[in-house]
C-alpha positions in Angstrom: 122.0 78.8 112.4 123.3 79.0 108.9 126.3 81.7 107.9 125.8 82.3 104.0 128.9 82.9 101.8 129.8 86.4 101.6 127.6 88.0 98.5 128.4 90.6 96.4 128.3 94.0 95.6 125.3 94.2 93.3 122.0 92.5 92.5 122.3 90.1 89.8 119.3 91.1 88.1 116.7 94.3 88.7 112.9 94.0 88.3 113.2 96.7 86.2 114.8 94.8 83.3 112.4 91.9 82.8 109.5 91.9 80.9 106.6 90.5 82.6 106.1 87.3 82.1 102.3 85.8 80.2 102.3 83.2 82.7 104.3 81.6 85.7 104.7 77.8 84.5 105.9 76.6 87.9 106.0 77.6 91.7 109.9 77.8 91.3 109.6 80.3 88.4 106.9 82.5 90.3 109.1 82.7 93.3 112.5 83.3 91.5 110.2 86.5 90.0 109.0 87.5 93.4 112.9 87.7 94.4 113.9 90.4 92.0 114.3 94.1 93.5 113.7 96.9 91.7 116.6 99.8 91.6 114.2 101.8 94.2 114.2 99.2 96.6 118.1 98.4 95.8 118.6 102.5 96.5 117.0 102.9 99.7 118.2 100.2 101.4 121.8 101.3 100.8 120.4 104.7 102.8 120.1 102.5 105.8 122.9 100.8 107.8 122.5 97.5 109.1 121.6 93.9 108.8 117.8 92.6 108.9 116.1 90.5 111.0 113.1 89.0 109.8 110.7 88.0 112.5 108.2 85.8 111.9 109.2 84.6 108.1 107.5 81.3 108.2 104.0 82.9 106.8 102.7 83.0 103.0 104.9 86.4 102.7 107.8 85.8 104.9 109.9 83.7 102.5 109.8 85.6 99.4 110.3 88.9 101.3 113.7 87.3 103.1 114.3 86.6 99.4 114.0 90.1 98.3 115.7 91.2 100.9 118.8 89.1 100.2 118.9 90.6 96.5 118.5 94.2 97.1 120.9 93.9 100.4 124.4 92.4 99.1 127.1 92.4 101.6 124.9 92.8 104.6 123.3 89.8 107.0 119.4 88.7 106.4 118.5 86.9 109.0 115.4 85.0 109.0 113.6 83.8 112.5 110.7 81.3 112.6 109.7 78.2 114.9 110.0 76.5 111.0 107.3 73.6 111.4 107.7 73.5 107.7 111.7 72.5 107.7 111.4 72.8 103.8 111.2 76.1 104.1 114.2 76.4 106.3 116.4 74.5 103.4 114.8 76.9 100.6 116.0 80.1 102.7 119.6 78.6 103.8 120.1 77.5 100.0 119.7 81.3 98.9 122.5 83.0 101.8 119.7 83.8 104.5 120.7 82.9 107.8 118.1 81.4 110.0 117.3 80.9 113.7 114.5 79.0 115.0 112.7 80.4 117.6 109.8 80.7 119.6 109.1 84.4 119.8 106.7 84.3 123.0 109.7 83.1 125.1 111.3 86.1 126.4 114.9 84.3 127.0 115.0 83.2 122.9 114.0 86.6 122.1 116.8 88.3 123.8 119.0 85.7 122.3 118.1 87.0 118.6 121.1 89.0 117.1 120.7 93.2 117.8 120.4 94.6 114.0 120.0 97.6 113.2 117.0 96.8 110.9 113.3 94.7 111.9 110.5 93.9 110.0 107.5 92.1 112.4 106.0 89.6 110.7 104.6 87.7 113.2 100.8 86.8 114.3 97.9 85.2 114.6 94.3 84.9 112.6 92.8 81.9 111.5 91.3 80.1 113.8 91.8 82.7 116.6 88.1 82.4 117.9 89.0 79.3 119.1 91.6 80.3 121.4 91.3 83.9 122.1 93.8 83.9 125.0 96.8 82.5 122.4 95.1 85.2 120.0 96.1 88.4 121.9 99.8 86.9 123.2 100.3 86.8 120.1 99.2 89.5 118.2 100.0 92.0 121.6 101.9 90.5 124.0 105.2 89.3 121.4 104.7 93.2 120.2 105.4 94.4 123.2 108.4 91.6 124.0 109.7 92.7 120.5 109.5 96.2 120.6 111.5 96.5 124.2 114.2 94.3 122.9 114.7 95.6 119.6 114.3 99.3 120.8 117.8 100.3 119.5 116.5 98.7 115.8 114.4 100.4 113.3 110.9 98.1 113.4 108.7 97.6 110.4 105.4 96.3 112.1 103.2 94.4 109.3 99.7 95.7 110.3 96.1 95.0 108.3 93.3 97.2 107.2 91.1 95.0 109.5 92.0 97.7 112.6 89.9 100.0 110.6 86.3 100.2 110.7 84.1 99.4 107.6 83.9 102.5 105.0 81.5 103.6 102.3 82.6 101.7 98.9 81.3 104.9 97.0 84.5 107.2 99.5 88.5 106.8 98.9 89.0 104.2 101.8 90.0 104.6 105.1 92.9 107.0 105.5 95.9 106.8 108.1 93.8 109.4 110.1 90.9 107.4 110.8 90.8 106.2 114.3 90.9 102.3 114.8 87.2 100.6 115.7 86.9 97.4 114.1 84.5 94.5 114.4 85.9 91.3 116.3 88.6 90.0 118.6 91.1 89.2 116.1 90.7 92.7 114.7 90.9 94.4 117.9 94.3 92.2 119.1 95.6 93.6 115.2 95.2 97.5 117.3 96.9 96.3 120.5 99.8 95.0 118.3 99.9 98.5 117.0 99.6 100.1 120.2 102.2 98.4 121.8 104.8 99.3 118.8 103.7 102.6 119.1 104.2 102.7 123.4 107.8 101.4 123.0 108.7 103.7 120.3 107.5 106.9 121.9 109.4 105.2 125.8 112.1 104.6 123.6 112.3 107.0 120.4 112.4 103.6 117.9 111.7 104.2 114.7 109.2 102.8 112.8 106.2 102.0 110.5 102.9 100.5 111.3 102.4 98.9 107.5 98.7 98.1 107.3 98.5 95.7 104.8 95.3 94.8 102.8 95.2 91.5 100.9 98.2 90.7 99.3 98.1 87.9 97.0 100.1 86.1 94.7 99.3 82.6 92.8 98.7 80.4 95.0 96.3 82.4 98.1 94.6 85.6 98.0 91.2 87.5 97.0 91.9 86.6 93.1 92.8 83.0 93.7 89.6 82.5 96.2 87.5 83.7 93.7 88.4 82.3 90.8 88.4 78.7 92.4 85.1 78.9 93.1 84.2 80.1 89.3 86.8 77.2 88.0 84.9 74.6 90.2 81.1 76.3 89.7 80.9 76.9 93.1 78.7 80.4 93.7 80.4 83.8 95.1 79.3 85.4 97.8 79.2 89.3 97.2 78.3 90.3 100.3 81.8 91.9 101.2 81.4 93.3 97.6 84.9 95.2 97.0 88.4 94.8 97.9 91.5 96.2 97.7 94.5 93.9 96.1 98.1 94.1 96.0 100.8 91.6 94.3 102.9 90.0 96.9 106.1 91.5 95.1 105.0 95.2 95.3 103.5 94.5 99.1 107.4 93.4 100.3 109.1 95.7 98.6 107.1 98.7 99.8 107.6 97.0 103.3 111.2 96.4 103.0 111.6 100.4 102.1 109.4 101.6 104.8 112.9 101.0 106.9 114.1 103.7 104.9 110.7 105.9 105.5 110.5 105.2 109.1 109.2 107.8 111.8 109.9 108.6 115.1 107.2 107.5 116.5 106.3 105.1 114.5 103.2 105.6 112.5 100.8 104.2 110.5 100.8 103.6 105.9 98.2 101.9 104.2 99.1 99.4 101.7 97.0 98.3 99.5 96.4 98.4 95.3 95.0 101.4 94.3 91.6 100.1 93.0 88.7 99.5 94.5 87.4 96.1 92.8 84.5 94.3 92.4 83.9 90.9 93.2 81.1 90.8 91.4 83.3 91.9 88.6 86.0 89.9 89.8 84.1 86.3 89.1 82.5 87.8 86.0 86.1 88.0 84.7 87.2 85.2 85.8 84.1 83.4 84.1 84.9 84.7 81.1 88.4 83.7 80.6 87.3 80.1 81.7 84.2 80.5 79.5 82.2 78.9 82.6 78.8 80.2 84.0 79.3 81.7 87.0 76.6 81.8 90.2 76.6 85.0 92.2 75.0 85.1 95.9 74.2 87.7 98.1 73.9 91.4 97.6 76.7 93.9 98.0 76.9 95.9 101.5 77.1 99.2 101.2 80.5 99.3 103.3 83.9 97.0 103.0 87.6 97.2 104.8 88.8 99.7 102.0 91.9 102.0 102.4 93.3 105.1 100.8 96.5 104.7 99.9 97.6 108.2 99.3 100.7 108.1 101.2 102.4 105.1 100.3 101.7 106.8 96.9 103.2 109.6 97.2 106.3 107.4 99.1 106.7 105.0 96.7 104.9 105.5 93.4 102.1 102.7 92.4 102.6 99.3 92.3 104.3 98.1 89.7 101.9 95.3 88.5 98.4 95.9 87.8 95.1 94.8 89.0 95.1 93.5 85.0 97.9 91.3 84.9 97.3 89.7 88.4 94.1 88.3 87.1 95.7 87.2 84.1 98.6 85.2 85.9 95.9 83.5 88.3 93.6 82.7 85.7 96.4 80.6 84.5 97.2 79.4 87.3 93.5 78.1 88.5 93.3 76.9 85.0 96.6 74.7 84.8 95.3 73.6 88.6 98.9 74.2 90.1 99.4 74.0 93.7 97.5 76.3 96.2 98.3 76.8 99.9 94.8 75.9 100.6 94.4 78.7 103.2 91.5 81.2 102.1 91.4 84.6 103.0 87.5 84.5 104.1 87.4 88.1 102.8 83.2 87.5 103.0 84.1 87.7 106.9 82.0 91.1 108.3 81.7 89.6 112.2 85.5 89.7 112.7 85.8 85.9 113.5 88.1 83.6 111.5 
């Protein structure tokens, strides 16, 4: 475990100062952005008490959400918990004040071993590639819920969730509200509403607050709807349409909202969509792209009249809009594509509509 040097009283910088930038020119400069808190986040975290522990940080999100969290929280511990197969990302988190712990969150003895804070967020789970080990599937993504949620019952837990507990919904409606009961298609999608369930069971035993965040396809750069498709348009490769719409939401705006859900949590917990507020096209999606390559693109398949779409109403009202549009997000990953930089290599498979990754 790494102790950070005391930090102090204020954010460097706010969000709300800088001008967004035309283009990111390197993976440093796109995560240094993705750090920067806005006053909002800065304001409700300083409603709360506590230190955070982050559980499950190693993921695409993880990192630059510790990192957020370690601006908008000066003075308080961050506290970042992964097995870290990638020890890179271990020194990158360490280098910027936030402690971490490596650990294997299906051992029950390890888990108990993690610091008591007064603040959670869940970030922990298990997709791609689930079908070929269902059993490691559900520990996973319901049996470490459960672990979790009985040993950090004193803490306020921000679950991260998906849209895929939802069943599909008419593209032509406002998405699937928080109301709409949980029938999805698939294993994986199924596991996503036991790991809900079982936050939700411990919190009503144990009155912990909390938020269920259901989180639809946050991107930034280097993964996500955008980049998937316009890789394939870059390398003339056709779209599939099939799943014709998405929702989108920039990495940056999809931690922040997550990190202020602590300050928003219920007792029980409860479910909020997160998502952008559009419903876009793919279709339209790999036209645009096409044009700002100036390459043909190659469409296949037909739209289906449904897709995993959300409402996002609440986390609306909650938290305003995101703060950087639809617009601008294709424009950065246009760049991006174009200039080839680094990608994780790890699609979203948004065609999916069987539930198996």
């Amino acid at each position: 475990m790494n102790t950070p040097t005391p930090h102090g009283a204020a954010a460097a910088a706010v969000l709300d100062d800088i001008a967004f930038p035309a283009s990111f020119e390197s993976e440093q400069a796109l995560e240094d952005f993705l750090a920067l808190p806005s006053r909002a986040l800065i304001e409700d975290l300083a409603r709360i008490d506590g230190d955070l522990l982050i559980l499950g940080v190693g993921g695409k999100m993880g990192p630059t959400l510790a990192r957020l969290a370690r601006a908008a929280m000066p003075g308080r511990r961050v506290i970042a918990v992964a097995r870290f197969s990638e020890p890179e990302v271990r020194t990158m988190l360490e280098a910027h004040g936030i402690e971490t712990i490596a650990c294997d969150l299906l051992d029950p003895a390890a888990l108990r071993a993690l610091p008591q804070c007064a603040n959670v967020i869940f970030m922990a789970g298990r997709k791609f590639g689930g079908d070929a080990n269902n059993p490691l599937t559900w520990a996973m993504n319901v049996h470490v819920p459960a672990l979790v949620a009985e040993t950090f019952r004193q803490s306020r837990i921000v679950a991260f969730s998906t849209a895929c507990v939802y069943p599909f919904v008419p593209v032509i409606g406002q998405g699937a509200s928080e109301d709409l009961a949980p029938s999805p298609p698939g294993e994986y999608a199924n596991s996503c509403v036991g790991r809900e369930r079982m936050f939700e069971y411990f919190s009503q035993v144990h009155g912990t607050p909390g938020r269920l965040f259901r989180l639809s396809y946050a991107i930034d750069l280097r993964y996500g709807v955008l980049a998937d498709v316009a890789l394939k348009v870059w390398r003339g490769e056709a779209v599939d349409v099939t799943m014709g719409h998405v929702n989108v939401i920039w990495q940056g705006d999809a931690n922040a909202q997550a990190l202020r859900c602590l300050a928003a949590a219920t007792v029980p917990t409860s479910p909020l969509n997160v998502t952008g507020p559009e419903t876009t096209s793919i279709r339209w999606l790999a036209k645009e792209f096409a044009r700002r390559f100036g390459k043909p693109v190659q469409i296949t398949g037909e739209e289906a009249p449904t897709a995993w779409l959300m409402n996002t109403g609440e986390a609306e009202r909650l938290f305003g809009y995101p703060r950087v549009p639809l617009s601008v997000q294709i424009g950065w990953v246009a760049d991006w594509i174009a200039h080839e930089r680094r990608l994780y290599g790890k699609p979203t498979k948004f065609e999916t509509r069987d539930g198996k990754y």
